[in-house]
C-alpha positions in Angstrom: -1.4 31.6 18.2 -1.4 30.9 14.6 -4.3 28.9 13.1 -3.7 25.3 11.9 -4.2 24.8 8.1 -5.6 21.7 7.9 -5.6 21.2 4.3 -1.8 21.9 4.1 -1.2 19.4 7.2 -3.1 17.1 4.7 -1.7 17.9 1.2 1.8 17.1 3.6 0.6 13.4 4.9 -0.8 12.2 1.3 2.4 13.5 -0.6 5.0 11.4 1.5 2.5 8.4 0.7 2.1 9.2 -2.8 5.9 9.3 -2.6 6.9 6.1 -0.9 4.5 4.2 -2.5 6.7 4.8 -5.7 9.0 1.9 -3.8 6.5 -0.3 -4.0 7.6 -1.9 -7.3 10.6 -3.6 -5.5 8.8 -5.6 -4.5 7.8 -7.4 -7.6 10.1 -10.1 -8.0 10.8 -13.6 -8.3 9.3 -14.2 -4.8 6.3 -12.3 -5.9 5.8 -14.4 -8.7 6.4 -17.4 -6.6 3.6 -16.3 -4.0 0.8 -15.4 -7.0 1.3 -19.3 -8.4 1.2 -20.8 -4.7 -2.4 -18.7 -4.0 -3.9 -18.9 -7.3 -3.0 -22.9 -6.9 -4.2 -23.6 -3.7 -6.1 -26.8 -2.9 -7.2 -25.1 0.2 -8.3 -22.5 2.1 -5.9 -19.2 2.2 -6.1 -17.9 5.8 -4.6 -14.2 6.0 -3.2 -13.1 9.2 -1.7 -10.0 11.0 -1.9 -8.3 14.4 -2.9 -4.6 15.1 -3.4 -2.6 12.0 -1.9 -5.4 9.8 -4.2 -7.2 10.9 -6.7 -4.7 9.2 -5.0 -5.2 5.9 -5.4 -8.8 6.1 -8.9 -8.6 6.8 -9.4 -6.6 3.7 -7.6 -8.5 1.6 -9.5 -11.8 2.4 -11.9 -10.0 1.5 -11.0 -9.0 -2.1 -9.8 -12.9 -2.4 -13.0 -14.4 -1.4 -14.5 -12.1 -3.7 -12.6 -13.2 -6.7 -13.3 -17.1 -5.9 -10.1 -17.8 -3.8 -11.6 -19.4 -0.9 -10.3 -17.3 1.8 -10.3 -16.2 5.9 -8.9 -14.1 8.2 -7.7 -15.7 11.3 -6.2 -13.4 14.1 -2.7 -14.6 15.8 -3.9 -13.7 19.3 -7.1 -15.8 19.4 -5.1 -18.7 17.5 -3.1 -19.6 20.1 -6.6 -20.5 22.1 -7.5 -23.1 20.0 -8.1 -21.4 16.4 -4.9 -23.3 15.1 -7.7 -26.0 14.0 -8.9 -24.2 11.4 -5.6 -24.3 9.5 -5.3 -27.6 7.6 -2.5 -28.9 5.6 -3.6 -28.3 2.1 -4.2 -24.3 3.0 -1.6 -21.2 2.8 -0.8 -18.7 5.4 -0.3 -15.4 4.0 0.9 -13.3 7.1 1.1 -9.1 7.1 3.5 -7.8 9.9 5.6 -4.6 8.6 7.7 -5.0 11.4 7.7 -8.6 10.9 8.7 -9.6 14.8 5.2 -8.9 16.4 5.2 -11.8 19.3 2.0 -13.0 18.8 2.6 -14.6 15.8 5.1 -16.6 17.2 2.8 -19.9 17.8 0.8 -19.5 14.6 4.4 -19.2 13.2 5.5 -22.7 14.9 2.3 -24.8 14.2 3.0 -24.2 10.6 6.3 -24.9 10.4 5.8 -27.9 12.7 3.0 -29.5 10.6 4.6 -28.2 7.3 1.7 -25.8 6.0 3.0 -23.0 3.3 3.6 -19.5 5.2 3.8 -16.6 2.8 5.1 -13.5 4.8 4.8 -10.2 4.5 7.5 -8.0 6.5 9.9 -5.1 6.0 12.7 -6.4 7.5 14.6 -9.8 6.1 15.6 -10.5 9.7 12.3 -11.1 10.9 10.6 -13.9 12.4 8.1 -13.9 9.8 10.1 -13.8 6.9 12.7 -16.0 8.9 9.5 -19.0 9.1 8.1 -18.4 5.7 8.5 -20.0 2.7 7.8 -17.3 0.2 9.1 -14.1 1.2 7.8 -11.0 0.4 10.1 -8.2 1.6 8.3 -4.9 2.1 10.3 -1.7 1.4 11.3 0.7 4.4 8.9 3.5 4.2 8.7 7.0 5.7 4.9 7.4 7.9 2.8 10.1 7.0 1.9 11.4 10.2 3.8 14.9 12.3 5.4 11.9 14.5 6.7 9.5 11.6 5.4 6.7 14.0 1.5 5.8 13.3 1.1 3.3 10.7 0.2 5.6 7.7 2.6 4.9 4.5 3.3 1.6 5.8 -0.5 0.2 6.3 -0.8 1.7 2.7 2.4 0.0 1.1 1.1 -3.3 2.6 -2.5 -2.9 1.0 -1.1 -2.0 -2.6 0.9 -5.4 -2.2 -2.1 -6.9 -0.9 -4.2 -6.0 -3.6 -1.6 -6.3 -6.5 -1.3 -10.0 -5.4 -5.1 -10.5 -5.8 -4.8 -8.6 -9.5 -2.2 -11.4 -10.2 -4.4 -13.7 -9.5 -7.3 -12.5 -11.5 -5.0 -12.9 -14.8 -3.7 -16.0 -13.7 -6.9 -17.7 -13.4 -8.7 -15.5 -16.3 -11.1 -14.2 -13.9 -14.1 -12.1 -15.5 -16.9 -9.7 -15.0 -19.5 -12.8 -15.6 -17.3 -14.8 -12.8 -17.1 -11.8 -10.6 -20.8 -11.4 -10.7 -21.2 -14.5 -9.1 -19.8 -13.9 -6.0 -21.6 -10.2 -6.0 -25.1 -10.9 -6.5 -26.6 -8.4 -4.2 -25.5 -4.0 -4.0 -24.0 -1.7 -6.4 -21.6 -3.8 -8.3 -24.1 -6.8 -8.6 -26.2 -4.5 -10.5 -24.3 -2.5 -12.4 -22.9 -6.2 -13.8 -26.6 -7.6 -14.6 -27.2 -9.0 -17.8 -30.4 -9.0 -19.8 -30.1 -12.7 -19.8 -29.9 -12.4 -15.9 -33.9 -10.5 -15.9 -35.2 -11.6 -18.9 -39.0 -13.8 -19.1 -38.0 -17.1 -20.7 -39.7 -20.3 -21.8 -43.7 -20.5 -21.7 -43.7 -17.1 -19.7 -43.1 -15.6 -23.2 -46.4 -14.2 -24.9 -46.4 -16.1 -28.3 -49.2 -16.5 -31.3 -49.2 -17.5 -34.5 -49.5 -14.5 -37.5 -52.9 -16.5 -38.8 -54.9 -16.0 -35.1 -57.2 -13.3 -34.6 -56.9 -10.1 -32.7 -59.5 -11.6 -30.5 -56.7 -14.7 -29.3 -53.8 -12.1 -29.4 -55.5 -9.8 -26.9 -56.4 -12.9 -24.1 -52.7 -14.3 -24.7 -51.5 -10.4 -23.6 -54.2 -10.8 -20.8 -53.0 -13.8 -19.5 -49.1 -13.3 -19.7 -48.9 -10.1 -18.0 -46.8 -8.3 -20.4 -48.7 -6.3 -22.1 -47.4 -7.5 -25.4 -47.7 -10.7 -27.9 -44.5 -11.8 -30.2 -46.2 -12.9 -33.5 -43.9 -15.6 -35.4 -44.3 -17.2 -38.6 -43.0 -20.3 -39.2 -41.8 -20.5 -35.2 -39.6 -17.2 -36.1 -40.8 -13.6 -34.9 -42.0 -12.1 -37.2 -43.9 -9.0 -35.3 -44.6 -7.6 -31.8 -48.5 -6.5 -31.0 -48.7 -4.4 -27.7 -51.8 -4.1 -25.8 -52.2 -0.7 -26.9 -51.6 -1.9 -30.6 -54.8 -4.0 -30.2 -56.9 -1.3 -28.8 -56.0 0.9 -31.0 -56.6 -1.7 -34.3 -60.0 -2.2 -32.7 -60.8 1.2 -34.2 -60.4 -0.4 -37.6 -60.1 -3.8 -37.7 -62.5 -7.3 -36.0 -62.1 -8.9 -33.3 -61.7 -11.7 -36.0 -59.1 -10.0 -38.5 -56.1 -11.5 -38.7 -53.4 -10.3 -36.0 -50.5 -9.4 -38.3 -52.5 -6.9 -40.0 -52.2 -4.7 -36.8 -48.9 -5.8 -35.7 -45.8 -4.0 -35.8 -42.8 -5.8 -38.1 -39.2 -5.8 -37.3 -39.4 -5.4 -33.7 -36.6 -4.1 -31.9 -33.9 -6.4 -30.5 -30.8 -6.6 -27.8 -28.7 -9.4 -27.3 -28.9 -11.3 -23.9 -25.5 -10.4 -23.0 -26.6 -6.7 -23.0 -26.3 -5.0 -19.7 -29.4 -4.8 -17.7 -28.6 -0.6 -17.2 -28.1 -1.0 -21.5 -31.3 -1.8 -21.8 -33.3 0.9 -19.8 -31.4 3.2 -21.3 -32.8 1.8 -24.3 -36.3 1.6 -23.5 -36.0 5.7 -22.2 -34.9 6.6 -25.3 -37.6 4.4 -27.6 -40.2 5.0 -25.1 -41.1 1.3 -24.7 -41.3 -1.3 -21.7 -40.5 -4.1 -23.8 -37.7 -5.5 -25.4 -37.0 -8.9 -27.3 -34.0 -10.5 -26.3 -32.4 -12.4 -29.0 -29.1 -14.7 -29.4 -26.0 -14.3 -31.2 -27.8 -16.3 -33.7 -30.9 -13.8 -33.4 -32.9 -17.0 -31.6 -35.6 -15.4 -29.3 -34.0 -16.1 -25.9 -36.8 -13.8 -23.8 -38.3 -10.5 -23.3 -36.7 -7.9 -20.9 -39.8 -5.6 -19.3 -39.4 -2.4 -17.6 -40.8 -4.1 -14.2 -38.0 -6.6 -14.6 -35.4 -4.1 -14.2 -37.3 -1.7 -11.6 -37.5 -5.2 -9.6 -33.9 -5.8 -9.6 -33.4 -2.2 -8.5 -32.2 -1.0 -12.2 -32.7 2.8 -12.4 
C-alpha cells in the first residue's frame, strides 16, 4: 500500500482555504459598515454567540473585542435557554456566528431578542436563514468549499467566519482611534504587555530620584547614592541637571579629590538622555550598548521626568 504524504495532503487543505478566503471581500458592504458603527457605538455590552465550532469563533472574537475596550461576552445558545437570557439587556448587541445560519438552538436566543427589541447582528451563509431572517444587520457569509478529504468538517468555513470576525474588530479599532498606549491597558501582564512598556511605565519618579546641588561635597553626594539605592546622584544647577556622579565616579575621585571638594569637579557633564515615551526593550538595548544601568528620562521639553535602572526593567521581566 502506498505511503500517505502527509505534507501534500496538507499543502491540498491550506490551498483551497487560501483560495476561498479570496471571497471573503464580498462581504464588505453596506451591512458591514452598518454592523462596525452599531459595535463600536454600543452603550452596552456586546454578547457573541454561536453553537458548535461557531461557537468557537465567537469565543475568540469576544475576546479580541474585550481586548480592544469593547466590553464584550460570549454567551452560548444552549445554556441560554436555561435562564442565561438575563444577561442580555436592552442597551447590548447580539452578534450571532452560525455558517449554516438555521442551527435550532438559537431559536429562543433568536426570539427573546426580537421580542424585547435588542440589536441582533448575524452572521450566516445563507440569506434564508433564521439568523439572518431575525437580525437586524445582516452579514451574509460567502459559500465556501471545506478543506478536509470529505468537504464536510468545518475547515474553510470556521476560517472565513474568523477573518470576518476579526476584520470587524480592525474596523473598530480605526473607528474609535484605538492605540498601542490604549491597547496596553487592557494587556498589562505576558508578552505583548511587555513588549509595549514605556520608560515612563518603570521609571523612579518624584523624591525617589537621587538629586544634589553642584556646590555639595563628595562627602553628601556619596550618602544621597547610599540612601536612594541607585547607585547614582543627578547633579543640577539652578534646579536643571547639569551632571550624573555614579557610585563608582565617587570612588574613583576619592583617589584624587576630598571628601569635601566640590561634587561637580568629579561628575560627568551631559549625561545621557531617553525620552519617557521610549520603549522599555529601547532602553536596555541602550544601556547594553553604553554599558550603563542608568538612564535619565527626560520630557519632550528635556524636564527630568525620572531615571530608568537596569533592575527596573529585569523586574518587569525586560530582557
Amino acid at each position: 500500500m502506498a505511503k500517505t504524504n502527509y505534507i501534500n495532503v496538507a499543502k491540498k487543505s491550506a490551498g483551497i482555504q487560501i483560495s476561498e478566503l479570496k471571497k471573503i471581500n464580498k462581504v464588505f458592504d453596506k451591512s458591514f459598515v452598518k454592523a462596525v458603527e452599531s459595535l463600536a457605538n454600543c452603550k452596552g455590552k456586546v454578547i457573541c454567540a454561536g453553537v458548535g465550532k461557531s461557537g468557537l469563533i465567537a469565543r475568540k472574537i469576544s475576546a479580541t473585542l474585550s481586548s480592544i475596550g469593547v466590553s464584550s461576552f460570549f454567551c452560548d445558545p444552549g445554556t441560554a435557554r436555561h435562564g442565561d437570557m438575563g444577561q442580555i439587556q436592552k442597551k447590548d448587541i447580539l452578534l450571532i456566528f452560525s455558517y449554516s445560519g438555521n442551527s435550532e438552538e438559537l431559536n429562543d436566543m433568536l426570539n427573546f431578542a426580537n421580542r424585547f427589541g435588542i440589536k441582533i447582528i448575524g452572521v450566516a451563509s445563507s440569506k434564508n436563514s433564521i439568523l439572518l431572517k431575525a437580525s437586524d444587520i445582516k452579514l451574509l457569509l460567502p459559500k465556501v468549499k471545506e478543506a478536509d478529504i470529505t468537504s464536510i468538517v468545518p475547515t474553510s468555513s470556521t476560517t472565513i467566519t474568523l477573518v470576518l470576525g476579526d476584520a470587524l474588530c480592525a474596523a473598530i479599532q480605526h473607528k474609535k482611534k484605538f492605540s498601542k498606549e490604549i491597547f496596553k491597558r487592557f494587556h498589562k501582564g505576558g508578552s505583548l504587555g511587555r513588549t509595549l512598556l514605556l520608560v515612563k511605565d518603570i521609571m523612579v519618579t518624584g523624591k525617589k530620584i537621587p538629586i544634589i546641588d553642584r556646590n555639595k561635597t563628595i562627602e553628601q553626594a556619596m550618602r544621597i547614592i547610599s540612601s536612594k539605592k541607585l547607585g547614582l546622584v543627578l547633579v543640577t544647577k539652578k534646579g536643571k541637571v547639569f551632571s550624573i556622579c555614579t557610585d563608582g565616579d565617587a570612588r574613583r575621585g576619592l583617589g584624587h579629590f576630598s571628601k569635601m571638594d566640590k561634587i561637580e569637579k568629579i561628575a560627568t557633564r551631559n549625561p545621557l538622555k531617553i525620552h519617557e515615551d521610549t520603549t522599555a526593550h529601547k532602553a536596555l538595548s541602550i544601556m547594553n550598548q553604553k554599558k550603563i544601568t542608568s538612564l535619565i528620562v527626560s520630557s519632550k521639553s528635556g524636564r527630568v521626568k525620572g531615571i530608568c535602572h537596569i533592575h527596573n526593567l529585569l523586574s518587569h521581566g525586560i530582557k
